[in-house]
C-alpha positions as CSV (number, residue, x, y, z in Angstrom):
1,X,85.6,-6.6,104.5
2,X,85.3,-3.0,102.7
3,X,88.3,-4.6,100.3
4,X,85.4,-7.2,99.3
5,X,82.1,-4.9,98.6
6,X,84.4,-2.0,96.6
7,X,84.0,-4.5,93.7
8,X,80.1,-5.0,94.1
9,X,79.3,-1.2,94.6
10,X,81.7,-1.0,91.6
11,X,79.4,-3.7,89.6
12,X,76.2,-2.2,90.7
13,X,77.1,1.7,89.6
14,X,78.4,0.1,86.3
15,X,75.0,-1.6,85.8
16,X,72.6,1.2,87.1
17,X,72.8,3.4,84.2
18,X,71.9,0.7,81.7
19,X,69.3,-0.2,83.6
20,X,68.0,3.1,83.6
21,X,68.4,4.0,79.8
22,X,66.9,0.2,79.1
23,X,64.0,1.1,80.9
24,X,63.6,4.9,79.3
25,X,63.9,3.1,75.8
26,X,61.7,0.4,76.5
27,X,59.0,3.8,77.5
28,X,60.0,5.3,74.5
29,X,59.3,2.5,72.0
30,X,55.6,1.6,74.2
31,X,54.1,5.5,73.7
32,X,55.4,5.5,69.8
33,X,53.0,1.9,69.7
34,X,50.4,3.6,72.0
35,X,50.7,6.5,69.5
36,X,50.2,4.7,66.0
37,X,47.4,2.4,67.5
38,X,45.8,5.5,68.1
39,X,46.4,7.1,64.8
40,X,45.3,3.4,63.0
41,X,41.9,3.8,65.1
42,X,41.3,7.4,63.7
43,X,41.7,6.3,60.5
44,X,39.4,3.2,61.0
45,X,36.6,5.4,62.4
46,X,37.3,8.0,59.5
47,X,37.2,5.5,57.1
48,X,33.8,4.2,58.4
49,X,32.2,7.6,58.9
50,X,33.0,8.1,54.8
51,X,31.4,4.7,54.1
52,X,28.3,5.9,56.1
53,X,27.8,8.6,54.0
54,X,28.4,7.3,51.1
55,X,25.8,4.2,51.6
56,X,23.2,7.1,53.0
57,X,24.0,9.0,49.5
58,X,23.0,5.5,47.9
59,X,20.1,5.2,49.4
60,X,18.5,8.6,48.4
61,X,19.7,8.4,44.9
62,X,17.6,4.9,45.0
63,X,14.9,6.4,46.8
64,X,14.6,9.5,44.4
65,X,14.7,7.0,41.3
66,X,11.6,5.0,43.2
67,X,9.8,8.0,43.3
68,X,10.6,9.4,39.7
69,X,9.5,5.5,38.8
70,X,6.4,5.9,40.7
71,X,5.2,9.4,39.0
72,X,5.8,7.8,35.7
73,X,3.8,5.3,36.5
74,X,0.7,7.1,38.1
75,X,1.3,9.9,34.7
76,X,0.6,6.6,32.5
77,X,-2.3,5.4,34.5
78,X,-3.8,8.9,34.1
79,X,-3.8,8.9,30.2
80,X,-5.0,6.0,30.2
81,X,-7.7,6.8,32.8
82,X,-8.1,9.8,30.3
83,X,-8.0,7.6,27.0
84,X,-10.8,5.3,28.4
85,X,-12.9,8.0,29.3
86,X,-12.8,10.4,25.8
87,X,-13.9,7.1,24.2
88,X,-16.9,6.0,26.8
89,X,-17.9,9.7,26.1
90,X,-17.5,9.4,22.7
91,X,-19.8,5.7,22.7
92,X,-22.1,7.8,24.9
93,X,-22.3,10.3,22.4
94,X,-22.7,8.0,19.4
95,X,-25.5,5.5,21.6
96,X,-27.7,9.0,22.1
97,X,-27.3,9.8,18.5
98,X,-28.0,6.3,17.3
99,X,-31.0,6.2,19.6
100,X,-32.8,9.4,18.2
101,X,-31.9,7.8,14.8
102,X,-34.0,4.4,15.9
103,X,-36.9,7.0,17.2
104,X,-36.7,8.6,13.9
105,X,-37.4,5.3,12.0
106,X,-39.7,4.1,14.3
107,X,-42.0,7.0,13.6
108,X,-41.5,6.9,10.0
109,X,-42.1,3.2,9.4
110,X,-45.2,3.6,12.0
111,X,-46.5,6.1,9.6
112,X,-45.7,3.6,6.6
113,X,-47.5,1.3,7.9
114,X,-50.5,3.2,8.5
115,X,-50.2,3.9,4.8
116,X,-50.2,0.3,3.6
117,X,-53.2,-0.5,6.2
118,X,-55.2,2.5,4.2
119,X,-54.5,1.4,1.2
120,X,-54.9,-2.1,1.8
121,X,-58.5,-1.3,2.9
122,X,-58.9,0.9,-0.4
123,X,-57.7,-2.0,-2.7
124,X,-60.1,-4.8,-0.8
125,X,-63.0,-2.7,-1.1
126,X,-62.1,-2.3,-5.2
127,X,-61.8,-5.7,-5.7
128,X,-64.8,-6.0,-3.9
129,X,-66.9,-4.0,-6.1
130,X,-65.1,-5.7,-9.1
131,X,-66.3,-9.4,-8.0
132,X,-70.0,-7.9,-7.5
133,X,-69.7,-6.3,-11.1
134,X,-68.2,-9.9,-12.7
135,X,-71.2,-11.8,-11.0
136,X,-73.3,-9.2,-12.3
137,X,-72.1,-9.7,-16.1
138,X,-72.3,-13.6,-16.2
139,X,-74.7,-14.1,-14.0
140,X,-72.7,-16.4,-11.9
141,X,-71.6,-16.2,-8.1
142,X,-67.9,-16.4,-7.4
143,X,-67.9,-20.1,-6.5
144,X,-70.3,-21.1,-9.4
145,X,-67.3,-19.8,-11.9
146,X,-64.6,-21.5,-9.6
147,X,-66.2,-24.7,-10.3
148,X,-67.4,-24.3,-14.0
149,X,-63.3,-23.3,-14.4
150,X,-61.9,-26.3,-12.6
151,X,-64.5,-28.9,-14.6
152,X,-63.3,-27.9,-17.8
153,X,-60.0,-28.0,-17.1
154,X,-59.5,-31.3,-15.4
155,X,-62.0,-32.9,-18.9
156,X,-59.2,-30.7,-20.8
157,X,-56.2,-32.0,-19.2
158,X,-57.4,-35.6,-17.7
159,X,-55.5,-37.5,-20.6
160,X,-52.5,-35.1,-20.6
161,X,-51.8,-35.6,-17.1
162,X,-52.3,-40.2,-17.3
163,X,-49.4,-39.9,-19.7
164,X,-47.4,-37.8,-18.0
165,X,-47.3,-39.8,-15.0
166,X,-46.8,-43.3,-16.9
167,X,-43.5,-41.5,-18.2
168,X,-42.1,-40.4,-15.1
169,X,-42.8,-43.9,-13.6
170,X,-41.2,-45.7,-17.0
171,X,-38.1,-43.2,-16.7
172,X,-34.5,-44.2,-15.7
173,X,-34.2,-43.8,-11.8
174,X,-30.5,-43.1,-11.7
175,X,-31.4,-40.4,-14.4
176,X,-33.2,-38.6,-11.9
177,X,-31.0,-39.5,-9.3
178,X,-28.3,-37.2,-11.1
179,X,-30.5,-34.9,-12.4
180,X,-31.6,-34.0,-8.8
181,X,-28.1,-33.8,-7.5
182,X,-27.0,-31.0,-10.5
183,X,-30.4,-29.2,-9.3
184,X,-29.7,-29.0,-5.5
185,X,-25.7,-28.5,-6.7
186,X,-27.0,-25.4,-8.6
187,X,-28.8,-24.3,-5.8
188,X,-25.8,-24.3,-3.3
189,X,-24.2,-22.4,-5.3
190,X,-26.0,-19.0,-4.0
191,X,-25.4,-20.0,-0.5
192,X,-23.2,-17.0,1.6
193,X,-22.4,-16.3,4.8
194,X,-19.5,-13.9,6.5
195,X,-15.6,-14.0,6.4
196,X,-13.2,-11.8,8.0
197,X,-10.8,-10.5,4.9
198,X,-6.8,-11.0,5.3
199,X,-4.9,-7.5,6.2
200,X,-2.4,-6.1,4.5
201,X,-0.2,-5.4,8.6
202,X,1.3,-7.6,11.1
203,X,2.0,-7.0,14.9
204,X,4.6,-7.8,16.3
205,X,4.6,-8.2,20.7
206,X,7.2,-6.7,22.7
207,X,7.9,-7.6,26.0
208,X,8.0,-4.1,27.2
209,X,8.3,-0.4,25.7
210,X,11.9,0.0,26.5
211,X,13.0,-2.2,22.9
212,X,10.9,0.7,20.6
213,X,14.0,2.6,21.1
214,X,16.7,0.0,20.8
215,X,14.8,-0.9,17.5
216,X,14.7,2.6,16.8
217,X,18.3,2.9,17.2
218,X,20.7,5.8,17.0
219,X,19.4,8.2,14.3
220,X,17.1,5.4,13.7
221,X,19.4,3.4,11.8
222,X,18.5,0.1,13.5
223,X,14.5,0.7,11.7
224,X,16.2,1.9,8.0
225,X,18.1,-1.0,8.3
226,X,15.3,-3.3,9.0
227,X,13.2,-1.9,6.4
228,X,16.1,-2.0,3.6
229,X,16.5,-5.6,4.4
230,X,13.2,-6.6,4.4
231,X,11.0,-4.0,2.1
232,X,8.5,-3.5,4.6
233,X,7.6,-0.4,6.7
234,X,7.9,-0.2,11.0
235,X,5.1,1.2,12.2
236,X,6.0,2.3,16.2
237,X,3.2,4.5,17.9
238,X,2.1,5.0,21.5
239,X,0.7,1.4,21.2
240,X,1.8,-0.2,24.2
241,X,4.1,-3.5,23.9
242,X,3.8,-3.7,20.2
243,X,4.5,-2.6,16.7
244,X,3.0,-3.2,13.3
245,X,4.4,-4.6,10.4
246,X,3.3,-3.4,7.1
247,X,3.6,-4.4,3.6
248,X,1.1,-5.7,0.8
249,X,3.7,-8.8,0.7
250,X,2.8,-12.0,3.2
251,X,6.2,-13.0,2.6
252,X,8.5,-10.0,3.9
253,X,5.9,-9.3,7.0
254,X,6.8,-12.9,7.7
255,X,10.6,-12.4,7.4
256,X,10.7,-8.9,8.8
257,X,8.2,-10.3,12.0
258,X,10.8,-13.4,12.4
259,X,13.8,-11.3,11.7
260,X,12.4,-9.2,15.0
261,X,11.4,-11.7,17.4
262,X,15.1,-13.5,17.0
263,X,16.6,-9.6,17.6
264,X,14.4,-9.4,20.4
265,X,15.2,-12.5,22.1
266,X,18.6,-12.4,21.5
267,X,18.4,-8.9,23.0
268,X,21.8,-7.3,21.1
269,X,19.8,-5.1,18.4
270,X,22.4,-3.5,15.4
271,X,22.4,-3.3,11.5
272,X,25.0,-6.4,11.5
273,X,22.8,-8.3,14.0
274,X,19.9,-7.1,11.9
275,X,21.3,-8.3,8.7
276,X,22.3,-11.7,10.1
277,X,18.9,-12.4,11.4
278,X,17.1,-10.8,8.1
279,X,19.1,-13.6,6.4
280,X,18.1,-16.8,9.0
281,X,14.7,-15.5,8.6
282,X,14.8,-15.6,4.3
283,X,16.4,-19.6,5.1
284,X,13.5,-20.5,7.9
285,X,10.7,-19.7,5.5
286,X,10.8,-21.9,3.6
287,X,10.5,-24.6,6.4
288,X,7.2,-22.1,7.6
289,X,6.2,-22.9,3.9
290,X,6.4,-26.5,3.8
291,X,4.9,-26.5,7.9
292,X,1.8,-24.6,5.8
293,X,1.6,-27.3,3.5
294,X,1.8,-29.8,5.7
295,X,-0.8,-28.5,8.0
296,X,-3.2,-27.9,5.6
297,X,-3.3,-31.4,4.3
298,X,-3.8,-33.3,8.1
299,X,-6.7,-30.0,8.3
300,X,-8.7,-31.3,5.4
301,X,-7.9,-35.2,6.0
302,X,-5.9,-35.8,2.6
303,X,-3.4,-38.0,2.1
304,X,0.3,-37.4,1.8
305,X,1.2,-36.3,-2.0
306,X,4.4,-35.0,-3.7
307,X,6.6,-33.0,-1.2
308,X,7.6,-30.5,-4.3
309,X,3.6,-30.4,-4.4
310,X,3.2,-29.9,-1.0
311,X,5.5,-26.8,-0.6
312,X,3.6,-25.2,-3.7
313,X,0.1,-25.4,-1.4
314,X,1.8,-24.0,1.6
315,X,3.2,-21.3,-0.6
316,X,-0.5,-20.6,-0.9
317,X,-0.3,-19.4,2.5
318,X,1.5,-16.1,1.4
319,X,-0.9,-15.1,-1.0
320,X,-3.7,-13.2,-0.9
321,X,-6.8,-12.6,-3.6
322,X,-8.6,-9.6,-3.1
323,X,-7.5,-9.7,0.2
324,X,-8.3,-13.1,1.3
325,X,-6.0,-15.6,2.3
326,X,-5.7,-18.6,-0.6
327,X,-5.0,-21.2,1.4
328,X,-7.3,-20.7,4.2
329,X,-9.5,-20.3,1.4
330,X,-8.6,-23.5,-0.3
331,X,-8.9,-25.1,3.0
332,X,-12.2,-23.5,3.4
333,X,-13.6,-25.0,0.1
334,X,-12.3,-28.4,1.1
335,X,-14.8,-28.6,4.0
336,X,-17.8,-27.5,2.1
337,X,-17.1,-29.9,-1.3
338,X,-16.8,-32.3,1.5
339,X,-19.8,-31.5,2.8
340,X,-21.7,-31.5,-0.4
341,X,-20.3,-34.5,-1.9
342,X,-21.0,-36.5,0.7
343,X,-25.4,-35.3,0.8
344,X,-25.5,-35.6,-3.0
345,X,-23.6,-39.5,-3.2
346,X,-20.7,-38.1,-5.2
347,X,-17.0,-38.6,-4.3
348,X,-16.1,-37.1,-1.4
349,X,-12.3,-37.6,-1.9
350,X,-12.4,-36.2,-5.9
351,X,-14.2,-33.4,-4.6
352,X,-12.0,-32.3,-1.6
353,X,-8.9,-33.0,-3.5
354,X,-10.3,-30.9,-6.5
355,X,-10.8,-28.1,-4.0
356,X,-7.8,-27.9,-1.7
357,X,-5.7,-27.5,-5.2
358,X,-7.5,-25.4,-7.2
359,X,-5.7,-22.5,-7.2
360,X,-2.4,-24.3,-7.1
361,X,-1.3,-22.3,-10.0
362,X,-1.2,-18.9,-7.8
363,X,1.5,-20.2,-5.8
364,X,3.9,-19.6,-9.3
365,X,1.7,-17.9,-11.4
366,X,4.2,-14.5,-11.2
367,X,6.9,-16.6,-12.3
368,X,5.3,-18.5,-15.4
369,X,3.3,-17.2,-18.0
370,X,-0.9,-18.2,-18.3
371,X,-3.8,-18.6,-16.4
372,X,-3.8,-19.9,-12.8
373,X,-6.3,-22.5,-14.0
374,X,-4.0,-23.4,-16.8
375,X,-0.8,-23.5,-14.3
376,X,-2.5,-25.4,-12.0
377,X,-3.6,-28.4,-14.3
378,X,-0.3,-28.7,-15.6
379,X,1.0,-28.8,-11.9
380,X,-1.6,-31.2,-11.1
381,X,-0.6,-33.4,-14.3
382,X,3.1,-33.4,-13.6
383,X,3.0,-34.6,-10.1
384,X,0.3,-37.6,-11.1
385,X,-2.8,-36.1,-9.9
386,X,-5.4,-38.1,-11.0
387,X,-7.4,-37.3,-14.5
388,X,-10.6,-36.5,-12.1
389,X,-9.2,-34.4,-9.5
390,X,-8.0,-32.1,-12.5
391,X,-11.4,-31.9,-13.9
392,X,-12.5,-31.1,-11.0
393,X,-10.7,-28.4,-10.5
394,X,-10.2,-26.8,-13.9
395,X,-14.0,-25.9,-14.2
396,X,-14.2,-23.3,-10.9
397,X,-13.8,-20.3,-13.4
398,X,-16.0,-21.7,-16.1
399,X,-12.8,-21.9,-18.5
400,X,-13.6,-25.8,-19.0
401,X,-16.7,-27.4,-19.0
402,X,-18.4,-29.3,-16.3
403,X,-17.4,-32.7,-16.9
404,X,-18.3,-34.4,-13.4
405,X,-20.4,-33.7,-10.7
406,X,-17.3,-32.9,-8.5
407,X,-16.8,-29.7,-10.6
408,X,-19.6,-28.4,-10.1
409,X,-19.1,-28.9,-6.4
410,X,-15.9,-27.6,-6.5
411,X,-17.1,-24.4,-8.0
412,X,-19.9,-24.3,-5.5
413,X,-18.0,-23.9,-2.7
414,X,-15.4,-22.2,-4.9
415,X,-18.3,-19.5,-5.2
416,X,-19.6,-20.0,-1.4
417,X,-16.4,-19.2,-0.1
418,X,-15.5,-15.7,-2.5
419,X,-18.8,-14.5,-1.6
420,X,-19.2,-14.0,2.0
421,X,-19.2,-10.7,2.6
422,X,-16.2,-9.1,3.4
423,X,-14.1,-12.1,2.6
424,X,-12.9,-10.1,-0.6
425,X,-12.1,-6.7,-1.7
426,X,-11.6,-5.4,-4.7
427,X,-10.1,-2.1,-3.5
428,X,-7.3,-4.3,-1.8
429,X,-6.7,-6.3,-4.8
430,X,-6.1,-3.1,-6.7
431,X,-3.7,-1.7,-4.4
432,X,-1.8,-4.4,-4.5
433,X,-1.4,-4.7,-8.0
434,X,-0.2,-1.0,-7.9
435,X,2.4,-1.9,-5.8
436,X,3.6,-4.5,-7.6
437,X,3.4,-3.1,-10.8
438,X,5.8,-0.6,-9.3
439,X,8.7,-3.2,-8.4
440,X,8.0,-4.9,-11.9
441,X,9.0,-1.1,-13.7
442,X,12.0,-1.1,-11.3
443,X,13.1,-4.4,-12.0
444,X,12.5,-3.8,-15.9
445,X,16.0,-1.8,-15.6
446,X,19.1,-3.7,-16.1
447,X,21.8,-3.0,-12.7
448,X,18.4,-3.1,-10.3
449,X,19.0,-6.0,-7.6
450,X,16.1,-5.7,-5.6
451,X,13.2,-3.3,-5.5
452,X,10.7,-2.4,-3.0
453,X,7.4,0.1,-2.8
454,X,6.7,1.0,1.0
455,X,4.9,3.8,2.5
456,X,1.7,2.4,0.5
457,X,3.1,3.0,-2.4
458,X,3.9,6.5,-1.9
459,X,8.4,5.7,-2.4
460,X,10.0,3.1,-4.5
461,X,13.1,1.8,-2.9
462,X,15.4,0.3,-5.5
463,X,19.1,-1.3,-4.8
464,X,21.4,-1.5,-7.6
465,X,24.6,-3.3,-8.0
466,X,27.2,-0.8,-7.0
467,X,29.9,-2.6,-9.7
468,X,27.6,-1.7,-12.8
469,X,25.7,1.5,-12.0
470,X,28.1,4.7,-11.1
471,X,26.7,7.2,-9.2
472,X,25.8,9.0,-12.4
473,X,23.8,6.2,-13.7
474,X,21.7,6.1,-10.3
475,X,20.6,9.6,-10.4
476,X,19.8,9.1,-14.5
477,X,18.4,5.7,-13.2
478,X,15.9,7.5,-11.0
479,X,14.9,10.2,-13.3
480,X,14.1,7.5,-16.4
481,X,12.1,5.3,-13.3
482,X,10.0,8.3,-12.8
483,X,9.4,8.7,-16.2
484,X,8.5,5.3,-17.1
485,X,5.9,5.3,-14.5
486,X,4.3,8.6,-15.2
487,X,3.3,6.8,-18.6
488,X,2.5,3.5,-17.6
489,X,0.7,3.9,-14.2
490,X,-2.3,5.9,-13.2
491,X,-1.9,6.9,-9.4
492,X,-3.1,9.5,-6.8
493,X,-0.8,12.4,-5.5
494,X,3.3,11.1,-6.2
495,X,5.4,8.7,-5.8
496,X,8.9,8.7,-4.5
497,X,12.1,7.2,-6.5
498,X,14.8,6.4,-4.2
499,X,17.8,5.0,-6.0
500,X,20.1,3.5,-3.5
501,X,23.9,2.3,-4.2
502,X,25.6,0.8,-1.6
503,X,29.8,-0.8,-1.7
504,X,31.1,-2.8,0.4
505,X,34.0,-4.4,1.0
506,X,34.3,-7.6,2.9
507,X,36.9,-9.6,4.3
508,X,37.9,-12.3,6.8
509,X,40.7,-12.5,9.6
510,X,41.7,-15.9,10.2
């Protein structure tokens, strides 16, 4: 029996110890997992704790920028607040002054008219005393010498009168007829009212203050770079949300205000961008020129004529005569010929058309030699305008006669129109002339390629070609420029010569 177990207890003490050392590894390898579950848990709630802080950091950074945001803000409103009240003090001011003025005149003109009433009573009681002294020397009353006067007169004039009326009746009705209509045609003529002149600045809306300094740009190279392209000066003050345009030339403002709004919309602003969109601008105007044209003839109810003639009116729209606009003027002068024609029986369509192209010969007279007048009947003649429309038009200055009753209307409201007050100025027209007097000396010199005069005339930007002038020839170009037009230009204070030569090489990888 003890033979049989000796092999069992033999069995068992061979498998205890594994046992045991299974079970101690098995421990072993359960606290090392314990121990790195523990250690992952630290590091989750580390991590987290970090990520707290870091989103708490966030959020006072973001509440710190609110407030700076904020005190900007209320900072604006307050000069504002303070800007609105210097100028009601200011109209306060000027109403109280005004209003001592108005007492001032009132006493004055009250004192006036006490004046007059004395001496009216002085000069009734005179005449008076000189009818009693006249009755007294022809021993007539007043109405006795009325009478006696009026007999002999009518006796005198009773035949006169019987044939005057028996010619009037025997005359030519339609005679009259027309010379009633040159009469009341005359007569227009003095008619004027008011007109708001054309200005010599555009403006330009921004969507907010932030893009002043991206047109600005670095060193304000973005602005030169605008105002080289275009010949125009950037005007960018406290104004809020805008910025002005100016330049004595309708054209650039128009290039340099489209060239602006395509940078702004397209948001990326830099001399490349700036040139590409300078240049989209120079292509789009002339479809803004012919859009002119085309607008002013459905305005004024005229039929479609040439297109070449067409874009010569809307050219109109970019030139200016002593500072009013000539197209809105011609489109003006249109409605009132129309208008007159049609109360005096003439024809309304001679008339209008006469009108609208009047001053056709503006919209090239810088390019060809002669009168407006004279430009614009040869226009008028080449595109098949008929032989009445261009009488009608060549007589608005007086240069031709007045062959039909439509010039004459056409010069009426020709001189309705230029009259309002403030539709013209003189002073404009003479600045402007300055300034382009200036780029015609500057373009006089062979190498120029483009020449501007900003700053109202005050500099004189000129381009040349960098392959023909050196860099010696620009500085000798600028000095003989200066010369030129200290003899040939009257002007206040100086003017700047700014010779500029630019190279540049370009090149395309394909």
């Amino acid at each position: 029996m003890f033979s049989n177990l000796s092999p069992l207890i033999a069995a068992v003490s061979a498998l205890l110890p594994g046992l045991i050392i299974g079970y101690l590894i098995r421990q072993i390898v359960s606290s090392r997992k314990a121990a790195q579950a523990e250690s992952r848990a630290e590091q989750i709630l580390a991590d987290s704790k970090s990520k707290a802080q870091d989103i708490l950091l966030e959020a006072k950074n973001k509440a710190l920028e609110i407030l700076e945001e904020a005190k900007k803000d209320e900072k604006e409103r307050n000069s504002q607040l303070a800007r609105i009240e210097n100028l009601l003090t200011k109209k306060e001011n000027e109403l109280e002054s005004r209003a001592k003025e108005l007492k001032t005149e009132k006493e004055n003109l009250i004192s006036k008219a006490q004046e007059v009433a004395n001496l009216k009573v002085e000069f009734e009681t005179g005449r008076q005393k000189q009818i009693v002294e006249l009755e007294r020397v022809a021993s007539l009353s007043k109405e006795q010498a009325q009478t006696e006067l009026f007999r002999k007169i009518e006796e005198e004039s009773k035949d006169e009168l019987y044939k005057k009326m028996l010619k009037l009746e025997q005359e030519n009705k339609e005679e009259l007829n027309k010379k009633a209509r040159e009469i009341v045609t005359l007569a227009v003529q003095r008619y004027a009212a008011s007109q708001i002149a054309d200005a010599v600045s555009t403006v330009v809306s921004l969507p907010s203050d932030e893009l002043k300094g991206k047109i600005i740009g670095k060193e304000g190279r973005n602005i030169k770079t605008i105002e080289r392209m275009t010949g125009v000066d950037i005007i960018i003050d406290d104004t809020p949300e805008a910025l002005v345009i100016s330049g004595f030339d309708p054209v650039r403002r128009q290039i340099a205000k489209m060239a602006l709004e395509k940078l702004i919309a397209d948001g990326r602003i830099h001399p490349a961008k700036i040139e590409e969109m300078v240049e989209k601008a120079k292509e789009e105007i002339n479809d803004k020129i012919k859009e002119a044209g085309e607008a002013a003839l459905f305005e004024t109810g005229i039929g479609p004529v040439d297109p070449r003639l067409t874009y010569l009116l809307g050219r109109l729209a970019f030139r200016t005569s002593y500072g009013q606009n000539v197209l809105l003027h011609s489109i003006e002068m249109t409605h009132i010929a129309g208008m007159i024609a049609a109360e005096l029986g003439a024809d309304v369509g001679i008339a209008k058309r006469g009108a609208l192209f009047h001053d056709i010969g503006k919209a090239v007279d810088h390019e060809v030699q002669g009168t407006h007048v004279e430009i614009g009947r040869k226009i008028l003649q080449k595109f098949g305008m008929e032989d009445r429309v261009v009488k009608a038009m060549e007589a608005h200055h007086e240069e031709y006669p007045y062959a039909t009753l439509e010039s004459r209307i056409v010069q009426s409201a020709d001189s309705i129109s230029g009259s309002r007050p403030g539709a013209r100025r003189d002073t404009v027209e003479i600045y402007i002339k300055r300034l382009e007097e200036l780029e015609r000396i500057a373009g006089s010199f062979e190498g120029v390629e483009k020449s501007y005069a900003v700053q109202a005339g005050r500099e004189l930007r000129i381009f040349v070609t960098p392959t023909t002038i050196d860099d010696l020839g620009a500085l000798k170009m600028a000095k003989d420029i200066a010369k030129k037009i200290e003899e040939e230009m009257k002007y206040p204070g100086e003017i700047k010569v700014n010779v500029i030569r630019e190279t540049r090489a370009i090149e395309y990888a394909r």
